[in-house]
C-alpha positions in Angstrom: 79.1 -99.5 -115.2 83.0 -98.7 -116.0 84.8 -99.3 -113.3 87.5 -96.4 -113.1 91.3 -96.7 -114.1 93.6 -97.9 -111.4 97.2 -96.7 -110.5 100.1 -97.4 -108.1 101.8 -94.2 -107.4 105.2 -94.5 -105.2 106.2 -91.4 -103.1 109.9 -91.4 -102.1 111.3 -88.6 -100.8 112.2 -86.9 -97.2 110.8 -85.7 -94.1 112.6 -83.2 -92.2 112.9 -82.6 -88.4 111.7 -78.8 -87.9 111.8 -79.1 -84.1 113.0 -82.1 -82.4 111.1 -84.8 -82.9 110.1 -88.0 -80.0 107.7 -90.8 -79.8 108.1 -92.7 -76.8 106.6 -96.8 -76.4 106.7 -98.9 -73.6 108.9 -101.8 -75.2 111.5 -98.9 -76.6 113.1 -98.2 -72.8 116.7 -99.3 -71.6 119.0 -98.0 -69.0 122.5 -95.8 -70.3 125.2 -98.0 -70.2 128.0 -96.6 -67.7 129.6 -93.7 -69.3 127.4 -93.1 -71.8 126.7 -89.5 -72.7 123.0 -88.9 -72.5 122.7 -91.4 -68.7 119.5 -91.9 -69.3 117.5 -94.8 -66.8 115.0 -97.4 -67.9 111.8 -95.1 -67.3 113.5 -92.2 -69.1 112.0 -92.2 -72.9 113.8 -93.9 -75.8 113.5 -93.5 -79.7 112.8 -96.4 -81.5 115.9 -98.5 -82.7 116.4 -101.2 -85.6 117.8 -104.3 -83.7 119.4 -104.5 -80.2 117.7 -101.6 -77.4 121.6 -100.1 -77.9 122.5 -96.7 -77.9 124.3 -97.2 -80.8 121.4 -99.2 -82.9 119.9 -97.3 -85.8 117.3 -94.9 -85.0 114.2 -94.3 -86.6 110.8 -92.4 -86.8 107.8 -94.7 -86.5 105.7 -95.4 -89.8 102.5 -95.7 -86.9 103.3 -92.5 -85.5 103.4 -90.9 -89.1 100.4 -92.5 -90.5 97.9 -92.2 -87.6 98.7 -88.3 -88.0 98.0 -88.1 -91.9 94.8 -90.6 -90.8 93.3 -88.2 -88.0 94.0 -85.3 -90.5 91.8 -86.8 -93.2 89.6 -87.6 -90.8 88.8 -83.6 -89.8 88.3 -83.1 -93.7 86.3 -85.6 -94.9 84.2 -84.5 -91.3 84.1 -80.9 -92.3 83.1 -82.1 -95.9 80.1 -83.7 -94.7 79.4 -80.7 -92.4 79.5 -78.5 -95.0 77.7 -80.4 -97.5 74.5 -81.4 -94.8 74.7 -78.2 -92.6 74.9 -81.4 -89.9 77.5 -79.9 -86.9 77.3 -83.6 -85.2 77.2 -85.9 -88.6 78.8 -88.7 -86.7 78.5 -91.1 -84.0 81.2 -92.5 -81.9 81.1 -95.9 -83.6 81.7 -93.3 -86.8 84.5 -91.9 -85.4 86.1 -94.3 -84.2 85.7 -96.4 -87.7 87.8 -93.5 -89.5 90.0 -92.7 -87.0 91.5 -95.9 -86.0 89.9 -98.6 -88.1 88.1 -99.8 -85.0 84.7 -101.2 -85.2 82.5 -100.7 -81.5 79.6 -101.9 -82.9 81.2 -105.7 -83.5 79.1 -105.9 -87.0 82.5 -107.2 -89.0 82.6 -110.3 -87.0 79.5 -111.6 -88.3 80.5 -110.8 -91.9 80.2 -113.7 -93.9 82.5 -113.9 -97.4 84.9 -116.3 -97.2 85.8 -117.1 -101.0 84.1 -114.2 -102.6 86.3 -112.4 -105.2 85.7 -108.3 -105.2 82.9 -108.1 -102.7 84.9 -105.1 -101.6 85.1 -102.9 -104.3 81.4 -101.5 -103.3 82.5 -100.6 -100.1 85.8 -98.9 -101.8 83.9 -97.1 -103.8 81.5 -95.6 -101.3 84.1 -95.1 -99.0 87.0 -93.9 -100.6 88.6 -93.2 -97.3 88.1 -96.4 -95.4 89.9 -97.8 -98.9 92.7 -95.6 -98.3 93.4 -96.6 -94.4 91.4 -99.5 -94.2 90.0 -101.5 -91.0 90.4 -104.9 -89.2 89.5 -107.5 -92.6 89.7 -104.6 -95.4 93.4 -104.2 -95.9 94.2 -100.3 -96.9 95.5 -99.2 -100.0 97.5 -96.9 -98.3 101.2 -97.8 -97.1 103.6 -95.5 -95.0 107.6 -96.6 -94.0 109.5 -95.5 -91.3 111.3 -92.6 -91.6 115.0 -93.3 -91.3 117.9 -90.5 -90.3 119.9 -90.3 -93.2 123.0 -89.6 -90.7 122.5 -91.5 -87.1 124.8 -88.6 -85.1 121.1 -86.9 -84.6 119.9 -88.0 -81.0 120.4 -86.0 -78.2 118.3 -85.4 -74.7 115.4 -83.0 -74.8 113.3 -81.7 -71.4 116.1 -82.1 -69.2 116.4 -79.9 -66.5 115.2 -79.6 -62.9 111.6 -78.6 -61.3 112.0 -75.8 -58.8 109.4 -75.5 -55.8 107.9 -72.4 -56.7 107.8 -71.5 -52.8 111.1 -71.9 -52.6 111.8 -70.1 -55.8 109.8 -67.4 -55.0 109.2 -67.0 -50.8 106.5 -63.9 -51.7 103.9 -66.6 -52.9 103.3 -67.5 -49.2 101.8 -64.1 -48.1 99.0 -64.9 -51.0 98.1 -67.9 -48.8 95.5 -68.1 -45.2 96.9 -69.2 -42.2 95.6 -72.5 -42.4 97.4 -72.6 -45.8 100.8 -71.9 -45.0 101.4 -74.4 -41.9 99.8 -76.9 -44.7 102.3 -76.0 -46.9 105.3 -75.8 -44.3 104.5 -79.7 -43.4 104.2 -80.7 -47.2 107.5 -78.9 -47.1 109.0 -80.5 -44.6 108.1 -83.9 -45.4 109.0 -83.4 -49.3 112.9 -83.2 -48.2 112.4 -85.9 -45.8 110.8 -88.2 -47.9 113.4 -87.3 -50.7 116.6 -87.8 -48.2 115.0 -91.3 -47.7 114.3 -92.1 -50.8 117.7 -90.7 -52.0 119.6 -93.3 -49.5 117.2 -96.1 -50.8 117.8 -95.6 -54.4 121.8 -95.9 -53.5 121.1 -99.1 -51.8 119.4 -100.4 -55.2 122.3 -99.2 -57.7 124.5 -100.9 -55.3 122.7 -104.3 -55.1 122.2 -103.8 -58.8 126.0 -103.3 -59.4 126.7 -106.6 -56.5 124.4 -108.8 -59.0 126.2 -108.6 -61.9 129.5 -110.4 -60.6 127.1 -112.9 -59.6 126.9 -116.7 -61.4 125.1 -118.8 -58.8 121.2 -118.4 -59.4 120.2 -118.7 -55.7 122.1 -116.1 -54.8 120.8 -113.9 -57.9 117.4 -114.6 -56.6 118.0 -113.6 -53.3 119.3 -110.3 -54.1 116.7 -109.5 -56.8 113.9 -110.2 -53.8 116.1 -107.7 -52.0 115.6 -104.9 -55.0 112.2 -105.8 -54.5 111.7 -104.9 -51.1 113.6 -102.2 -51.2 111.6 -100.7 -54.3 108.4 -101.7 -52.3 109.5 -99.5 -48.7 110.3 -96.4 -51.6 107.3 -96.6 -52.6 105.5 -96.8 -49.2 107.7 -93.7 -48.3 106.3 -91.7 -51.3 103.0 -92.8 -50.5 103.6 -92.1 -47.0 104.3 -88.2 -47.0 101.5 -85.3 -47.9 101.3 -83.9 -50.9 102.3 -85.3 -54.3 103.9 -88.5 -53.9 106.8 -87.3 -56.4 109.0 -84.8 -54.9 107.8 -81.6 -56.2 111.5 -80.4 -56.3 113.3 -83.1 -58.5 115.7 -83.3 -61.4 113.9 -84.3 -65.2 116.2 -86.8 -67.0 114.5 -86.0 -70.2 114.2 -88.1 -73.3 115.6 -89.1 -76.6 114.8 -86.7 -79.7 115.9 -86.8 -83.3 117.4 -83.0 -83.5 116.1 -80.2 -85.6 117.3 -80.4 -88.7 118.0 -83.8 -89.3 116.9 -84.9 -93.0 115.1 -88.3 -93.2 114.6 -90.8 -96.1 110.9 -91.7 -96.4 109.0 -94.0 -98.9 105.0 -93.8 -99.1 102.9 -96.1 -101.5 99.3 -95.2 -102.7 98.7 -98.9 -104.2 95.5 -100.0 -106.8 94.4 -96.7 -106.3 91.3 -94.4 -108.2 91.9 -90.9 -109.2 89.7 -90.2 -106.2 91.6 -92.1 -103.9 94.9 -90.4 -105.1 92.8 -87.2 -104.3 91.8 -88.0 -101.1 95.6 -88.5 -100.1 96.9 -85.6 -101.4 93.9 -83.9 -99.2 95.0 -85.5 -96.5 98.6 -84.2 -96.8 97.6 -80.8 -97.3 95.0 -80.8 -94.0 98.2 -82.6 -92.3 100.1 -79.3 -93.5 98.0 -76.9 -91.3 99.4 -78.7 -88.0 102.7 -80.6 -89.2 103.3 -82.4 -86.1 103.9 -86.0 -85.0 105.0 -87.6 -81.8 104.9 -86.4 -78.0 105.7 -83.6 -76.1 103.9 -81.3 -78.0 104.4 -78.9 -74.6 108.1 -78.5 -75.4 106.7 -78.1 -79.1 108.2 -81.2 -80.7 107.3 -82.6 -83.8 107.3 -80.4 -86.3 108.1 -81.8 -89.7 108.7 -80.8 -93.2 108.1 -83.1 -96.3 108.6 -83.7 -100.1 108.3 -86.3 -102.1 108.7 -87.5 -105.8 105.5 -89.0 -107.2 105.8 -92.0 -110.1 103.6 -94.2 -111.0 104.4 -97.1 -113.8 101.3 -98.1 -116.4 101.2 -101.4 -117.9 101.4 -99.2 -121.5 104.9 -97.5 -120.7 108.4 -99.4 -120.2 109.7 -97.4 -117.5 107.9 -95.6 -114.5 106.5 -91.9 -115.0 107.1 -88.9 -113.1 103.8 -87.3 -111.8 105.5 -84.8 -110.0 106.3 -83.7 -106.4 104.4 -83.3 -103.6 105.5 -80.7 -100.3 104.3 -79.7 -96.9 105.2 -77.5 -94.3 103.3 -75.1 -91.7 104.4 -72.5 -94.5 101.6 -74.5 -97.1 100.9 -77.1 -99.5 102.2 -77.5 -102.8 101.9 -79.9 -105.8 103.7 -79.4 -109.0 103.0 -81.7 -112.0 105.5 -83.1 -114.2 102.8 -84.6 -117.1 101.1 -82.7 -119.6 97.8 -84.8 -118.3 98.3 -82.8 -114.7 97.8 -86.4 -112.8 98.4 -85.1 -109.3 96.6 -81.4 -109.8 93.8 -83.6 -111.7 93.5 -86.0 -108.8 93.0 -83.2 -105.8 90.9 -81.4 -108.1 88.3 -84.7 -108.5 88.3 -85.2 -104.7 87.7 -81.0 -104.4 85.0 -81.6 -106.3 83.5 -84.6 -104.7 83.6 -83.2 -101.0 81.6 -80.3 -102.1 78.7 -83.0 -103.1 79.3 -86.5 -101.5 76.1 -87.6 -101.7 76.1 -86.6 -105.4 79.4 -88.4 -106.0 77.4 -91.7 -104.2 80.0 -91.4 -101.3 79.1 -92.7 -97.6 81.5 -92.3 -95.3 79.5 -94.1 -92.4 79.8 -97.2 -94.5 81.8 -100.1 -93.3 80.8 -103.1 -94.1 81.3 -105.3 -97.2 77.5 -105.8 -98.2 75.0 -103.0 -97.4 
């Protein structure tokens, strides 16, 4: 059988912040230096940053972040594909699921996989599953790469979600006459023990920034040591007073520091590489950026609606028969819609969506499996 003609197409382009855009991980966080602008402590939530954790390091928007959102996007249509091809609501099971959406295999069957030296046993499996070829899984690299997307001008942080949480009884004293008897002394000793607990608290976290300040003129290691196990304590009889008082163990009525965001607006260089690809393949990516365009959004806080992005990107692709790379076109999304334009007479990109159109009406006809993940059947 012919095996089908293989490309490497190269998007490069830009993705724009609609609204402001945040992911927050656990090894991004640092404290404000003193007099910085945004004083923002170690728990608050930090952008990711090329080199030093600095507020004045290069900023940037995760390739992860941006590729497991196109991922669970192709996901829902390659699903609904199958749905609407077997009339099957629940064609999946978790092992499925999982598989497409993150690559992860529950079922443990790829351990046991046995080709060590064998030259192509793949391309079955790439063929069947034109998706999994695309994203790939633990021992089946993708053919599908994504780069960070970096702020073409780094003056575009600032500090989203700060503000203050108001106790709504004291915000609003009517609420009470809504509540029994029983309820309202229940509330007057959460009350009460909220602004005690937060006076203690208050004085403890002073004693903490001043120890913290004391160590720093500090050389002799001992000493060091003996102050950290003084942090320690004093971080542990906090906790115990939190823990100690009714209610929520975070005062209710509190300030929000907020978090880093890339602002609105802010226009970002990104790359993308579609590599050894099929026509089908190329298909199925462009799929997946127009399902991403009906929910554009990436990152967290989605309840302050960040995360919105726009995108656009320049399509070439170089074959072995030309002496310099061809423009296929451009590629755009947006909540307003999807759009492809070809630049070729031969329509590659149109050509392309319009295969893997075709195929998700009939998978089985077109021999795909999506369940399939291993290398030998």
């Amino acid at each position: 059988m012919t095996q089908p003609s293989k490309q490497t197409y190269r998007f490069s382009g830009a993705i724009t912040a609609v609204t402001g855009l945040t992911v927050t991980r656990p090894d991004d966080t640092f404290a404000s230096p003193p007099n910085s602008p945004f004083r923002l402590s170690r728990k608050a939530g930090r952008l990711p940053r090329m080199g030093a954790l600095r507020e004045d390091s290069p900023v940037y928007f995760p390739a992860t972040s941006l590729r497991g959102a196109i991922r669970r996007a192709g996901r829902n249509l390659v699903r609904r594909a199958v749905i609407q091809a077997t009339g099957e609501e629940t064609p999946w099971s978790v092992d499925t699921h999982y598989m497409l959406t993150q690559g992860v295999d529950t079922t443990n069957q790829t351990l046991n996989e046995k080709v060590a030296g064998a030259i192509g046993v793949e391309n079955d499996l790439r063929d069947e599953n034109p998706f999994l070829s695309l994203f790939g899984r633990w021992k089946l690299p993708g053919h599908l790469g994504i780069d960070n997307a970096l702020p073409r001008h780094q003056n575009c942080v600032y500090v989203e979600g700060k503000g203050a949480r108001s106790n709504d009884f004291n915000r609003d004293p009517d609420q009470v006459k809504f509540l029994s008897v029983e309820e309202a002394k229940r509330l007057k000793d959460v009350l009460e023990q909220d602004a005690l607990a937060a006076e203690e608290a208050g004085d403890i976290d002073g004693q903490i920034r001043q120890l913290k300040k004391d160590i720093s003129a500090l050389t002799d290691k001992d000493e060091k040591a003996e102050v950290n196990e003084q942090i320690k304590a004093l971080e542990a009889k906090k906790k115990a007073v939190k823990s100690a008082k009714a209610g929520s163990q975070e005062s209710i009525q509190r300030p929000i520091e907020g978090f880093e965001a890339i602002q609105p607006g802010t226009t970002m260089d990104h790359r993308m590489l579609v590599q050894n690809a099929t026509d089908l393949e190329l298909g199925l990516f462009l799929a997946c950026l127009r399902e991403l365009a009906r929910n554009p959004v990436v990152g967290g806080h989605r309840s302050l609606n960040c995360g919105e992005i726009r995108g656009e990107w320049t399509v070439r692709y170089w074959p072995e028969t030309e002496t310099q790379p061809i423009v296929a076109g451009t590629v755009s999304l947006s909540s307003e819609g999807f759009e492809v334009q070809d630049n070729t007479d031969d329509a590659v990109l149109t050509g392309a969506l319009n295969a893997w159109d075709a195929a998700a009406k009939d998978p089985a006809g077109h021999k795909l499996n999506f369940e399939r993940f291993l290398l030998v059947a």
